[in-house]
Structure formats: structure tokens, C-alpha cells
Biotite code that builds the C-alpha atoms (Angstrom):
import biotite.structure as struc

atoms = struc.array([
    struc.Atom([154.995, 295.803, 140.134], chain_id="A", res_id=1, res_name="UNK", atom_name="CA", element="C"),
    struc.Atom([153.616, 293.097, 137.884], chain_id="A", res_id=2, res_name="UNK", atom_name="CA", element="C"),
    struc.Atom([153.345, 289.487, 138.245], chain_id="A", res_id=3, res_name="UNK", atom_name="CA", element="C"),
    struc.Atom([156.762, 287.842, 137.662], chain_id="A", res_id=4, res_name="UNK", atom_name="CA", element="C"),
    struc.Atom([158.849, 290.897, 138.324], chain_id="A", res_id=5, res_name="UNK", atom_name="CA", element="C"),
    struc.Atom([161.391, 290.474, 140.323], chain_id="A", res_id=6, res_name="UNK", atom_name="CA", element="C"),
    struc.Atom([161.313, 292.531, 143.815], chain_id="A", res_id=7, res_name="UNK", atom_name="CA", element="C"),
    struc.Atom([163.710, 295.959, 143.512], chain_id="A", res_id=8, res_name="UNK", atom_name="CA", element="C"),
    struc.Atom([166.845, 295.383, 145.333], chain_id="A", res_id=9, res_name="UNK", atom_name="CA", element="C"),
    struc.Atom([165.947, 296.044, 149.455], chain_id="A", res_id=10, res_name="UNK", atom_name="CA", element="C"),
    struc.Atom([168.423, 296.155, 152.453], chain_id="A", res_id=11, res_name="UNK", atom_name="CA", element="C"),
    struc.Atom([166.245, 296.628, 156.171], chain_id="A", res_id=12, res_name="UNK", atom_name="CA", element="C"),
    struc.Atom([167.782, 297.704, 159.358], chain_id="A", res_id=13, res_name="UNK", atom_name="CA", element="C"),
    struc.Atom([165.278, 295.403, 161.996], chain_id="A", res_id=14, res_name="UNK", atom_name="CA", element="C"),
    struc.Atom([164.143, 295.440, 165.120], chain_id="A", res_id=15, res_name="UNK", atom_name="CA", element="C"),
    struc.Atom([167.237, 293.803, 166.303], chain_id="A", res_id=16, res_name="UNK", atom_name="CA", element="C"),
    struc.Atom([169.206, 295.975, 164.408], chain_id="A", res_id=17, res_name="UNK", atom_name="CA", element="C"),
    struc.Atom([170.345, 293.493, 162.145], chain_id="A", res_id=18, res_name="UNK", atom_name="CA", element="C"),
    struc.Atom([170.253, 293.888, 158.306], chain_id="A", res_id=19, res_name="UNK", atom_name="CA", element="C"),
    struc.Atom([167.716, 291.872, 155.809], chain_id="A", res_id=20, res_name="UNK", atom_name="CA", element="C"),
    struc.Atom([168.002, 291.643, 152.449], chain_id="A", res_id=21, res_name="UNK", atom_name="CA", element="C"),
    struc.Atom([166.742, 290.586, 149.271], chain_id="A", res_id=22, res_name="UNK", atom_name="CA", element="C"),
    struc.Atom([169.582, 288.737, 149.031], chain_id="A", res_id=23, res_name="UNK", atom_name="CA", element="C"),
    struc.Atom([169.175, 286.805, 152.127], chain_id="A", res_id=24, res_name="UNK", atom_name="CA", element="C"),
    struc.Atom([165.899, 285.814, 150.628], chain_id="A", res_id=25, res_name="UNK", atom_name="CA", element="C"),
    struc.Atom([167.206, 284.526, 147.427], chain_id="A", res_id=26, res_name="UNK", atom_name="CA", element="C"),
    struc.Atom([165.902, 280.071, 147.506], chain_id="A", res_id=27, res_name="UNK", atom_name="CA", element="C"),
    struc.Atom([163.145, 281.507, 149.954], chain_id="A", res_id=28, res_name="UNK", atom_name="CA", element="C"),
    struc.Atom([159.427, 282.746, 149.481], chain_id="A", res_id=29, res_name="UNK", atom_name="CA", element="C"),
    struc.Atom([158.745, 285.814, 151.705], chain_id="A", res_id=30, res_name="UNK", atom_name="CA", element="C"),
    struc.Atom([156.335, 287.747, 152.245], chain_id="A", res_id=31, res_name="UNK", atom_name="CA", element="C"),
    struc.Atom([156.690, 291.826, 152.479], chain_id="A", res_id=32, res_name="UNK", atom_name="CA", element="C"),
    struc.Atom([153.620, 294.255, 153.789], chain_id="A", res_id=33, res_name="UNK", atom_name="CA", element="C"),
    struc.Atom([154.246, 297.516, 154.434], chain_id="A", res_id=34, res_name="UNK", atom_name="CA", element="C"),
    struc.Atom([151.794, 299.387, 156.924], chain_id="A", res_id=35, res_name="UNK", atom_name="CA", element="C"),
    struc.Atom([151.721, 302.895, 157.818], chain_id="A", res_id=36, res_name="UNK", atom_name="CA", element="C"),
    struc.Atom([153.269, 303.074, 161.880], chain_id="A", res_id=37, res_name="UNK", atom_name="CA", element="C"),
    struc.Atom([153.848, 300.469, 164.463], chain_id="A", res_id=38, res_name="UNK", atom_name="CA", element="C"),
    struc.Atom([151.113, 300.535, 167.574], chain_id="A", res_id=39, res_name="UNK", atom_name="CA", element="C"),
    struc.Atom([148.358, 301.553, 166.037], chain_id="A", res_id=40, res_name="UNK", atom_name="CA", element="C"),
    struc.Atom([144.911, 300.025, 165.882], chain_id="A", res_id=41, res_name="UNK", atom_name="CA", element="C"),
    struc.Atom([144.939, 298.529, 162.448], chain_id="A", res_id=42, res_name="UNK", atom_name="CA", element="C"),
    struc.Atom([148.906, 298.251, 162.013], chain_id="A", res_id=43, res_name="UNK", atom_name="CA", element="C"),
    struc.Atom([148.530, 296.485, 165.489], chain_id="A", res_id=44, res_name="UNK", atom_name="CA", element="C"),
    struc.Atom([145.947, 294.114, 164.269], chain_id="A", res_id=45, res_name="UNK", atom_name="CA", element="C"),
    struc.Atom([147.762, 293.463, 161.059], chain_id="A", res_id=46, res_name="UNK", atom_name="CA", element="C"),
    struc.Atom([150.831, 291.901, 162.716], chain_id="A", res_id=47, res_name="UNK", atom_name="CA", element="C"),
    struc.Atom([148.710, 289.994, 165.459], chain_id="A", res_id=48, res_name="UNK", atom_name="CA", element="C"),
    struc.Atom([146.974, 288.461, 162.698], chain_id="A", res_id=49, res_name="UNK", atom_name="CA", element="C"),
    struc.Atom([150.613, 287.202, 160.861], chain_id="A", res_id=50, res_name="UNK", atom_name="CA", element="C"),
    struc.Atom([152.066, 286.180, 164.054], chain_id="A", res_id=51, res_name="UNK", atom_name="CA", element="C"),
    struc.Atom([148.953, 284.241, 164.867], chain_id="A", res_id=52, res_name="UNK", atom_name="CA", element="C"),
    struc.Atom([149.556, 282.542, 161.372], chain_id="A", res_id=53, res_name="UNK", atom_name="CA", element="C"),
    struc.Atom([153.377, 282.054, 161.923], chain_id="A", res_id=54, res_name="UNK", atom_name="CA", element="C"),
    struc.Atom([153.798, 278.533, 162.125], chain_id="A", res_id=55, res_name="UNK", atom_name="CA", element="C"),
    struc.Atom([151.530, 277.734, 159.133], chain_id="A", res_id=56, res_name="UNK", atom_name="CA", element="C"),
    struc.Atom([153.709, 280.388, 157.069], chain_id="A", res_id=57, res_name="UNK", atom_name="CA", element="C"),
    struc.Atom([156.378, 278.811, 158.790], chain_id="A", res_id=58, res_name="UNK", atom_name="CA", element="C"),
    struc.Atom([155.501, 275.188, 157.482], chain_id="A", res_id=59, res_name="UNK", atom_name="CA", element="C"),
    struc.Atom([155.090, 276.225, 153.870], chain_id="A", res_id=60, res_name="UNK", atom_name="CA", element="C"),
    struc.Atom([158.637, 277.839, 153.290], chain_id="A", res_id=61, res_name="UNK", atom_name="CA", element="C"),
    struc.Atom([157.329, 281.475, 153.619], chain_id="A", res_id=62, res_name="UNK", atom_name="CA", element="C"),
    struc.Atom([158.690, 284.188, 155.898], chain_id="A", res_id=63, res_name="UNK", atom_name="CA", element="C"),
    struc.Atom([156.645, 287.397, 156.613], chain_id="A", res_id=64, res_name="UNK", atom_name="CA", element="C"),
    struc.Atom([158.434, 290.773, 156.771], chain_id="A", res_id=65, res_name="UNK", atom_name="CA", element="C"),
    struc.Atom([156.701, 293.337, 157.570], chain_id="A", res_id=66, res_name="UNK", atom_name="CA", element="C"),
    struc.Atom([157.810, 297.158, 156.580], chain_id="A", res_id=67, res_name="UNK", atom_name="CA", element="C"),
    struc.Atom([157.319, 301.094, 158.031], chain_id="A", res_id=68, res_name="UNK", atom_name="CA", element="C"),
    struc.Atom([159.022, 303.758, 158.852], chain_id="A", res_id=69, res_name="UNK", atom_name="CA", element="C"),
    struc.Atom([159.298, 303.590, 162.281], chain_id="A", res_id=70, res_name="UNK", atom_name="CA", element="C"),
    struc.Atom([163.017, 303.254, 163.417], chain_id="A", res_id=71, res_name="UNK", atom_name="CA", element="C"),
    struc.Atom([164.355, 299.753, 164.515], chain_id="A", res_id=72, res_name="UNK", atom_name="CA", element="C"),
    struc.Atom([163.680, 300.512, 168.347], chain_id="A", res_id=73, res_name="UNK", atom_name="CA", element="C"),
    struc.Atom([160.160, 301.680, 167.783], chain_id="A", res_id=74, res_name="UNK", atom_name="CA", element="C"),
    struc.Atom([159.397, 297.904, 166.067], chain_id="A", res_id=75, res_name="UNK", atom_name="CA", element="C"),
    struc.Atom([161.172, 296.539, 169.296], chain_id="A", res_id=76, res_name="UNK", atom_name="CA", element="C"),
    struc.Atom([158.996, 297.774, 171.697], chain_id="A", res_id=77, res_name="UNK", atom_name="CA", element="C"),
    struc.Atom([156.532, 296.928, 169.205], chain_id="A", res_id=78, res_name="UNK", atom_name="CA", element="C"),
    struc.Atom([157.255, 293.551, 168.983], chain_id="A", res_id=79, res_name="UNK", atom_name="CA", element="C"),
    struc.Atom([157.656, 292.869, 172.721], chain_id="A", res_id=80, res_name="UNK", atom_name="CA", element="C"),
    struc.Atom([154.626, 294.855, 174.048], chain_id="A", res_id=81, res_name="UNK", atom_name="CA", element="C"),
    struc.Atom([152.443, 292.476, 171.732], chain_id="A", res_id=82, res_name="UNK", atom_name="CA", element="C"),
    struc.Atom([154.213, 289.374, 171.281], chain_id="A", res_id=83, res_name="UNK", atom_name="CA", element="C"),
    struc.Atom([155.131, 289.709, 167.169], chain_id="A", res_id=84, res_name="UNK", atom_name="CA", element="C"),
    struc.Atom([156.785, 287.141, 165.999], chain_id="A", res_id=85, res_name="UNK", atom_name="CA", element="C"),
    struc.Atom([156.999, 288.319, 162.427], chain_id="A", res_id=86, res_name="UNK", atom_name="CA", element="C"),
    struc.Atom([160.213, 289.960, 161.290], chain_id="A", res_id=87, res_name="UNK", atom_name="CA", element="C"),
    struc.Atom([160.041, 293.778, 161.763], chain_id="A", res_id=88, res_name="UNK", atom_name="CA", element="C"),
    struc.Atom([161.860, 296.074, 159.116], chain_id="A", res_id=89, res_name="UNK", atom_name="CA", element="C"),
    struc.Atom([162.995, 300.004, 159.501], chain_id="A", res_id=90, res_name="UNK", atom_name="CA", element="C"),
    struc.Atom([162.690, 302.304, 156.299], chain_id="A", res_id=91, res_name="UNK", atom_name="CA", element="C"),
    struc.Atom([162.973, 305.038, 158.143], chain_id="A", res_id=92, res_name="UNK", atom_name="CA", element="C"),
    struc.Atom([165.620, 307.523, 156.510], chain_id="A", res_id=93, res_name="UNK", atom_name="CA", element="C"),
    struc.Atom([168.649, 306.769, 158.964], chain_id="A", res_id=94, res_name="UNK", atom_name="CA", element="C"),
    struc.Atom([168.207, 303.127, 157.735], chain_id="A", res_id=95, res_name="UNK", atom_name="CA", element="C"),
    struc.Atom([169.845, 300.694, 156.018], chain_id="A", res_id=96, res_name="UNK", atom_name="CA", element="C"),
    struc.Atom([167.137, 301.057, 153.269], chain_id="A", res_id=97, res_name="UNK", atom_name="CA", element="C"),
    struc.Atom([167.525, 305.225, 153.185], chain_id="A", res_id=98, res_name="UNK", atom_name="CA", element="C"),
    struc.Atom([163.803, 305.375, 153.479], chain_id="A", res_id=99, res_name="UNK", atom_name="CA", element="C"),
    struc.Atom([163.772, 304.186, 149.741], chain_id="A", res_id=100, res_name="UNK", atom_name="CA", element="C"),
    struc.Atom([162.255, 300.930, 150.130], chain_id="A", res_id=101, res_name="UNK", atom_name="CA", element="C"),
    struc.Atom([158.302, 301.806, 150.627], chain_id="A", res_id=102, res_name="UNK", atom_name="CA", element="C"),
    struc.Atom([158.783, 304.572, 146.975], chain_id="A", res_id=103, res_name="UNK", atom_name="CA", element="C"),
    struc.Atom([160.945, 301.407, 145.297], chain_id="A", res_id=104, res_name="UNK", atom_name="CA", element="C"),
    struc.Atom([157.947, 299.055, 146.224], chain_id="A", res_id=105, res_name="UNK", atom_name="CA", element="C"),
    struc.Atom([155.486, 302.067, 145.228], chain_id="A", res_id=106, res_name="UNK", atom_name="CA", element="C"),
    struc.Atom([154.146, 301.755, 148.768], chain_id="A", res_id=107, res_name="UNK", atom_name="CA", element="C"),
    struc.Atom([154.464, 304.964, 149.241], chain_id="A", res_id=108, res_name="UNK", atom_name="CA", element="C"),
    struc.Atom([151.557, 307.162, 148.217], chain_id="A", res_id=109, res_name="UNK", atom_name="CA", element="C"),
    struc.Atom([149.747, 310.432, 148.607], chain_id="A", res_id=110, res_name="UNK", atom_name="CA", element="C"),
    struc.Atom([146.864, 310.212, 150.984], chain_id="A", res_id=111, res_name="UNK", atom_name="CA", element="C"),
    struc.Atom([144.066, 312.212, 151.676], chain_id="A", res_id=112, res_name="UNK", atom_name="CA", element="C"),
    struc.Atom([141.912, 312.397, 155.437], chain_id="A", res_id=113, res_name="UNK", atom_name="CA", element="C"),
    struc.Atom([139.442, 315.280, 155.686], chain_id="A", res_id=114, res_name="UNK", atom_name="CA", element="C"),
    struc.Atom([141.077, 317.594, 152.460], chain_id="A", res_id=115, res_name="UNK", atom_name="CA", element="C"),
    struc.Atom([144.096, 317.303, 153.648], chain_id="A", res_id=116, res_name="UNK", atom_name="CA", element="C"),
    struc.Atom([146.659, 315.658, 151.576], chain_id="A", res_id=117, res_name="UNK", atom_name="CA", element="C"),
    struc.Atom([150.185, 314.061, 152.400], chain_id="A", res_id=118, res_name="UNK", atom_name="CA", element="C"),
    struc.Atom([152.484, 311.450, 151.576], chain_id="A", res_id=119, res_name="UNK", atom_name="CA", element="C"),
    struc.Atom([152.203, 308.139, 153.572], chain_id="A", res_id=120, res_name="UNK", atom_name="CA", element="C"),
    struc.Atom([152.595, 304.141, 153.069], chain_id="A", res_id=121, res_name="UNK", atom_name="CA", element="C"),
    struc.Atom([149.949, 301.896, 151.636], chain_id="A", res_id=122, res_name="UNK", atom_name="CA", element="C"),
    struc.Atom([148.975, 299.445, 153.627], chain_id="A", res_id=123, res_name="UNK", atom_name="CA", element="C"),
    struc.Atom([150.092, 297.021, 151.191], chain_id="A", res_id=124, res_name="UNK", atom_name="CA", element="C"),
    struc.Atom([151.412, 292.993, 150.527], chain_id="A", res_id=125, res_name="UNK", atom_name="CA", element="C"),
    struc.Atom([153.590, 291.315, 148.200], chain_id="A", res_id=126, res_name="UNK", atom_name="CA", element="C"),
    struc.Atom([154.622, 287.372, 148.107], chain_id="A", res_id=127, res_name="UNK", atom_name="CA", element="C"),
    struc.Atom([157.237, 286.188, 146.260], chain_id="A", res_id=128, res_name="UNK", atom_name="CA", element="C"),
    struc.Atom([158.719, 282.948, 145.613], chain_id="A", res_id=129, res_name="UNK", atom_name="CA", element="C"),
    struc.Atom([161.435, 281.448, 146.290], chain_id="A", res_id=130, res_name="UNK", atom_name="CA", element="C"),
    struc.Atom([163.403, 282.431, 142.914], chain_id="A", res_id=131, res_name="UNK", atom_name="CA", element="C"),
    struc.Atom([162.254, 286.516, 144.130], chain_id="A", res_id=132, res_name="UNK", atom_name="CA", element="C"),
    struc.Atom([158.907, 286.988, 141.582], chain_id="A", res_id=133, res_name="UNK", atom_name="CA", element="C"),
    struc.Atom([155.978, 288.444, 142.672], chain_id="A", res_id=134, res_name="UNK", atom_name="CA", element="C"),
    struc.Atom([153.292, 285.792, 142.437], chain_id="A", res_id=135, res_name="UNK", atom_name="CA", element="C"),
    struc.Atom([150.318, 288.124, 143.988], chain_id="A", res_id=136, res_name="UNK", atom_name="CA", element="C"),
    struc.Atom([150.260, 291.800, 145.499], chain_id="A", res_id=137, res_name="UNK", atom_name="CA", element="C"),
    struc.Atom([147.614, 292.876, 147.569], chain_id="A", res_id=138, res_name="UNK", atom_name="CA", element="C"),
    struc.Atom([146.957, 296.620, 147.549], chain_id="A", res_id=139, res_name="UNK", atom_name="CA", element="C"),
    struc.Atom([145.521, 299.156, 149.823], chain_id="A", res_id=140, res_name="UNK", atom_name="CA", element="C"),
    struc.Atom([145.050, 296.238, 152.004], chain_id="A", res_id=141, res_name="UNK", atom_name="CA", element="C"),
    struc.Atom([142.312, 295.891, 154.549], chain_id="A", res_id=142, res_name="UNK", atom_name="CA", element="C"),
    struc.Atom([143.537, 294.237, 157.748], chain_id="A", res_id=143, res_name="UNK", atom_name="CA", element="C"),
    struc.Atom([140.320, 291.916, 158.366], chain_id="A", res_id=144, res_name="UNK", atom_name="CA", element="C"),
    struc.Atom([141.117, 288.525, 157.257], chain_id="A", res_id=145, res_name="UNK", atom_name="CA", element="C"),
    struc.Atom([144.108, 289.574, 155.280], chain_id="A", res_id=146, res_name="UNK", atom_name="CA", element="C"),
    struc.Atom([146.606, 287.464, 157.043], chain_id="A", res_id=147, res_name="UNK", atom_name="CA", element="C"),
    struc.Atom([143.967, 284.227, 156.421], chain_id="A", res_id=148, res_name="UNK", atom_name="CA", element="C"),
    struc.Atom([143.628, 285.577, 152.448], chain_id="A", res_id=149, res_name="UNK", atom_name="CA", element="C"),
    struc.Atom([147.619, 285.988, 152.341], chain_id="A", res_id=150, res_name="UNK", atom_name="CA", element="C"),
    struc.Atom([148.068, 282.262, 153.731], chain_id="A", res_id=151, res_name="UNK", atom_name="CA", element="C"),
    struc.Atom([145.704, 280.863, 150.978], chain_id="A", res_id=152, res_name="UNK", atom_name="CA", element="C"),
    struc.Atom([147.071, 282.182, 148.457], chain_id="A", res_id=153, res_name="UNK", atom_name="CA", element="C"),
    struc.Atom([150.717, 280.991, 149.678], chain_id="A", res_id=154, res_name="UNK", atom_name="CA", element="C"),
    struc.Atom([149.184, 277.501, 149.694], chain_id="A", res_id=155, res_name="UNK", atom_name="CA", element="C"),
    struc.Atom([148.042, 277.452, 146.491], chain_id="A", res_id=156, res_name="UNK", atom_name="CA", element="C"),
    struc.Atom([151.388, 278.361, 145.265], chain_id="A", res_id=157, res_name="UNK", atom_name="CA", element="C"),
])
């Protein structure tokens, strides 16, 4: 994605089991990161560090999505057994989404730990504004001081 596009069309099945869209986005900034599987060290951290942030995101117009594969009751327990407030999204296959959203945002990647090679998501952010263009995209992320970097950069907007 470049600067100014607008984000590929998204539906998310969350936590809840409600459905998010772009759509429901459209006069809203949001933010969407995509991590690679719910309660995990970094993944874990990742999500602390946005909910910890919530309110300021909160105060400047911006909500935070973040995206895996995990299915909708996986991000529940999620959620509860660490206190997330930021809204959790399913792209797991038997989604809303079809598992499509993490390719459509190119998210999803081949990786490579010890020679072996497989397909897995980026650990990856993208803010919009509130007309849906990508002001800033953060790739292959790392989770220390992200959230803070994230939250300057939606101020300066």
C-alpha cells in the first residue's frame, strides 16, 4: 500500500462476534495492526501496549483494531485474560473476512525460523484517516515502543 491509497475493502468477525467494517469506519481514523497469534509474548505485549494508550487514541478520533487469525473466541479469552481494550478482529478462514484480509493488506508473508520456511502475518500497522487513506504504515513492526511511535504519529496528523 502507498500513502494515500485507500484501505482494500475489509469485513471482521470480532471477539464479540460482531462484524467491523471498512465501512463502519468511513468519517473515522483507525488504526489496523495485524500480529501473528493472540497470547503470545510479543502479540501479548503489543495489545497491552495499545490498550494502555486507549484513551489518548481515544481523545484524538482514532480507534485501534487489531487483526490475526485466531477465531473470534480465541481473541475473547484473549481480551479478558489480559484486560484488552482494543477491538479484536478474526481473519481466520470461517470469518467474515474469508481469511483474505491479512493477503489484501499484504500482511501476509513468507517467513523463515531456522531454514524452515512458511507463510505467516507480519507483524504490521496501518493508520488511516478519517476519509480511509493510509497516512503511515509501519512494517515488520517491533513491539517495543510501537504503540508510543503509533500515537505520535496520530498526533501529528
Amino acid at each position: 500500500m502507498i500513502d494515500g491509497q485507500k484501505s482494500p475493502d475489509w469485513r471482521l468477525t470480532l471477539a464479540d462476534g460482531t462484524v467491523l467494517s471498512r465501512a463502519d469506519m468511513v468519517g473515522r481514523a483507525h488504526i489496523i495492526y495485524f500480529y501473528p497469534k493472540a497470547d503470545t509474548p510479543g502479540c501479548t505485549n503489543e495489545a497491552k501496549d495499545f490498550t494502555a494508550l486507549a484513551d489518548a487514541f481515544a481523545a484524538a478520533g482514532v480507534r485501534v483494531i487489531g487483526v490475526s487469525k485466531d477465531k473470534p473466541a480465541r481473541l475473547a479469552k484473549f481480551a479478558e485474560k489480559y484486560g484488552l481494550t482494543v477491538t479484536l478482529g478474526s481473519d481466520a478462514p470461517e470469518s467474515v473476512s474469508g481469511g483474505h484480509m491479512t493477503e489484501d493488506f499484504g500482511a501476509w508473508v513468507e517467513k523463515s525460523l531456522y531454514g524452515r520456511h512458511y507463510m505467516g502475518i507480519e507483524r504490521c500497522t496501518f493508520l488511516f484517516d478519517a476519509a480511509g487513506a493510509l497516512v503511515q504504515q509501519w512494517r515488520k513492526v517491533r513491539v517495543k515502543g510501537h504503540a508510543d511511535e503509533v500515537l505520535t504519529a496520530v498526533r501529528a496528523v
